[in-house]
N, C-alpha and C positions, 0 to 999 in steps of 0.2 A: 504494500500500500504506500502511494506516493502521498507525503503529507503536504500542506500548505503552510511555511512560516512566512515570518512578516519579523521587522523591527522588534515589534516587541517580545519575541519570543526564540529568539534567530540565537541567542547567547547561551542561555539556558537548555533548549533544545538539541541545539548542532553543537556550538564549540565545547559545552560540559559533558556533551553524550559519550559514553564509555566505547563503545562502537565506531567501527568507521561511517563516517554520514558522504553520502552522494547528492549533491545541491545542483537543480535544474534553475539558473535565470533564466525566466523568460517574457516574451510577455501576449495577450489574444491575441494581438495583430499581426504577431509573426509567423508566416508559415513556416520555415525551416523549424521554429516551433513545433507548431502542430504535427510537422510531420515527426519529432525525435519523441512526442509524448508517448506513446504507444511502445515506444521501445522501452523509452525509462521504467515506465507500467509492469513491463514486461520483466524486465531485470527486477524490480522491487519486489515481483512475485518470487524469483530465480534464488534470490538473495534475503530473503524473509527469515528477519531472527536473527539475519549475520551483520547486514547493514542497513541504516537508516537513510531512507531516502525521502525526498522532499523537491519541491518547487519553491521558487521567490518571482514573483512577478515583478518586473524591474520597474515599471509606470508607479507601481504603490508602493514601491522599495528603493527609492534612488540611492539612499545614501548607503543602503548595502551593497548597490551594484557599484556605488563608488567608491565605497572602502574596499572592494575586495578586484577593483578594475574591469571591470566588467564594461567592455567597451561594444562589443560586438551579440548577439544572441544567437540562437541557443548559447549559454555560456555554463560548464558543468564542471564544479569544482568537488576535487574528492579529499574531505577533511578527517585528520584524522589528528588525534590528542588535542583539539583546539586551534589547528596550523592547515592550513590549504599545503596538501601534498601534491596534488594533481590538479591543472586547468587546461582544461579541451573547451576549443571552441567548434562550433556550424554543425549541421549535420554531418554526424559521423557515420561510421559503420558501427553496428552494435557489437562486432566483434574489440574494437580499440576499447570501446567502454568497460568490457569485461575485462581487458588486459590493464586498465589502469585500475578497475577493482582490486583484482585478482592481486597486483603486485604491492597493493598497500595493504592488503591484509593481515 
């Protein structure tokens, strides 16, 4: 299950979570968007119980997409102890994604 954080819950959630956390920026209007949701979907089912996964929409999150640089979307950061380990940006193949799971776990 992919969750929805926001500001005020982004700190407590993702960077205190014991877990590795997977964070989708994005935001409705973009398609490379829409097209990578289903994937993410996908993996959160694959990886359920191992890592936490989530979306930030960037239009109602600015200042997360700007603390964390988020210049471009889809933008999918893999955090892990409280520290962004991995940033992939655009539509990817879902194969990368697994591979930057996989080597932060």
């Amino acid at each position: 299950m992919v969750h929805v954080y926001e500001e005020a819950n982004f700190d407590n959630e993702v960077l205190k979570a014991s877990q590795l956390a997977f964070i989708d920026f994005y935001a409705d209007w973009c398609g490379p968007c829409k097209m990578m949701a289903p994937v993410v979907e996908e993996l959160s089912e694959a990886y359920s119980g191992k890592v936490l996964f989530g979306k930030i929409n960037v239009d109602e999150n600015q200042s997360l997409a700007q603390k964390y640089g988020v210049m471009s979307i889809p933008t999918f950061l893999v955090i892990k102890d409280g520290e962004v380990v991995e940033k992939l940006v655009g539509g990817l193949p879902k194969e990368q994604l697994v591979e930057a799971i996989d080597k932060n776990m």
